[in-house]
C-alpha positions as CSV (number, residue, x, y, z in Angstrom):
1,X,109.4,103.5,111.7
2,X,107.3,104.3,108.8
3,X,109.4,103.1,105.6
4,X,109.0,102.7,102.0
5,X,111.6,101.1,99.7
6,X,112.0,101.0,96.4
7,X,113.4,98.9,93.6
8,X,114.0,97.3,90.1
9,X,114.8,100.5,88.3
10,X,116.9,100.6,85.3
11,X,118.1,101.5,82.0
12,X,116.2,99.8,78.9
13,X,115.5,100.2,75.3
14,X,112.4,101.4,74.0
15,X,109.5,98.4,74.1
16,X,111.5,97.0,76.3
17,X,110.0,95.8,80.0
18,X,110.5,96.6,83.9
19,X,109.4,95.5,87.7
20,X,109.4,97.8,90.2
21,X,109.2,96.4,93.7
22,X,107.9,98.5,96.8
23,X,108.5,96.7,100.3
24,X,106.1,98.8,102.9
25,X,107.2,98.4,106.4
26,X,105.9,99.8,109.9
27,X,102.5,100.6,109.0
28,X,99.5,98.3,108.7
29,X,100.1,97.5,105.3
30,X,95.9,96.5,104.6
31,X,94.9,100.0,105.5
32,X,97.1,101.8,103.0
33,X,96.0,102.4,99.4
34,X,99.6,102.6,97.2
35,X,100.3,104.4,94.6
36,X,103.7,104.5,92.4
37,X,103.8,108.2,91.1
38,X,107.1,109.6,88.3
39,X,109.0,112.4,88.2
40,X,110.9,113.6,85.3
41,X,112.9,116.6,85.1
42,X,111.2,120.0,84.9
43,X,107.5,118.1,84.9
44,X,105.2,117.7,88.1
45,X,105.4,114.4,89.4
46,X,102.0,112.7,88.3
47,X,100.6,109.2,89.5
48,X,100.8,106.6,87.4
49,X,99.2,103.9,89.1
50,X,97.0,103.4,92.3
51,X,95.6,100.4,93.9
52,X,93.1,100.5,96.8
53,X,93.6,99.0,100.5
54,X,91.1,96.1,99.3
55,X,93.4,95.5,96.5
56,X,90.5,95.3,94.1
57,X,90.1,99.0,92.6
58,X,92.9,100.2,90.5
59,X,93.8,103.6,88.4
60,X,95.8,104.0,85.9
61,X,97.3,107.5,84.1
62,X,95.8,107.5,80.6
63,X,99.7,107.7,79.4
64,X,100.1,104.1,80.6
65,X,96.7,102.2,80.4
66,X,97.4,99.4,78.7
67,X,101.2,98.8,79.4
68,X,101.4,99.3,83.1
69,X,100.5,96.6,85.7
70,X,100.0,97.6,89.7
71,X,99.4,95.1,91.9
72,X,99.8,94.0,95.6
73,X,100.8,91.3,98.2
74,X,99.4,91.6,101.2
75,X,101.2,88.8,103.2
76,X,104.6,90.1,102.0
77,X,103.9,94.4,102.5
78,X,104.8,94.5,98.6
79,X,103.8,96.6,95.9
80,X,104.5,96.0,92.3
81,X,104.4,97.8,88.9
82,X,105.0,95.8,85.7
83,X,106.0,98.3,83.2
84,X,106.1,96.9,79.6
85,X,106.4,98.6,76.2
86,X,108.0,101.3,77.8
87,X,108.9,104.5,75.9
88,X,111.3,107.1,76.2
89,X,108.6,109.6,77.2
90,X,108.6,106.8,80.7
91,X,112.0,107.9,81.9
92,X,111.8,109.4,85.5
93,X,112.5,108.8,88.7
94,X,109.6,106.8,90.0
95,X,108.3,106.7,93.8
96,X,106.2,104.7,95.6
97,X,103.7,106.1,98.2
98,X,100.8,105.1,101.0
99,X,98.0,106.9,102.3
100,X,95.2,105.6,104.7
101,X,92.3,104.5,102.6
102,X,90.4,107.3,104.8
103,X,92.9,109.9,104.2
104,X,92.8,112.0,100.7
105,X,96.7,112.5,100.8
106,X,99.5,110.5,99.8
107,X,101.7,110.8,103.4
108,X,103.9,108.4,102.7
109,X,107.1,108.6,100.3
110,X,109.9,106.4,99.1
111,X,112.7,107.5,98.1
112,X,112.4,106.5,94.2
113,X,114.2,104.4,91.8
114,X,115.6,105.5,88.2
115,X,114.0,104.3,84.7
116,X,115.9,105.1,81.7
117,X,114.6,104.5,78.6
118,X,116.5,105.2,75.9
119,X,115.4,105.1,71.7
């Protein structure tokens, strides 16, 4: 079973930092590319961050670049984003997702974890 699981979300002050954690189960972790996308109420959910199956190319949302860190283990099916500086603006609910680094699609969806930032 397919299974994406999300955590570190929370409630902080503005400037104030966060880790979300992704553990990736059931799939063969190395041919996924991740991405951790947000999803505030009444806004589209939008992708924040992306890193590739190789673990070398990354994209960042033009919001974040600059404050927000995605990065990978391989040997532990983990996905991280280090989220520092963060503004109220960066409250949503924010989901983590795989799709196969020959696939255009994002087919794979946690089921998110809460950031709150609050002024």
């Amino acid at each position: 079973q397919v299974q994406l699981v999300e955590s570190g979300g929370g409630s902080v002050q503005t400037g104030g930092s966060l880790r979300l954690s992704c553990a990736a189960s059931g799939l063969t972790f190395s041919a996924y590319t991740m991405g951790w996308f947000r999803q505030a109420p009444g806004k589209e959910r939008e992708l924040v961050a992306e890193i590739r199956w190789s673990g070398i190319d990354t994209y960042y949302a033009d919001s974040v670049k600059g404050r927000f860190t995605i990065s990978r283990d391989g040997a532990m099916n983990m996905v991280y984003l280090q989220m520092n500086n963060l503004k109220p603006e960066d409250t949503a609910v924010y989901l983590c997702a795989a799709k196969l680094r020959c696939s255009s699609a994002y087919a794979v969806w946690g089921q998110g974890t809460q950031v709150t930032v609050s002024s």
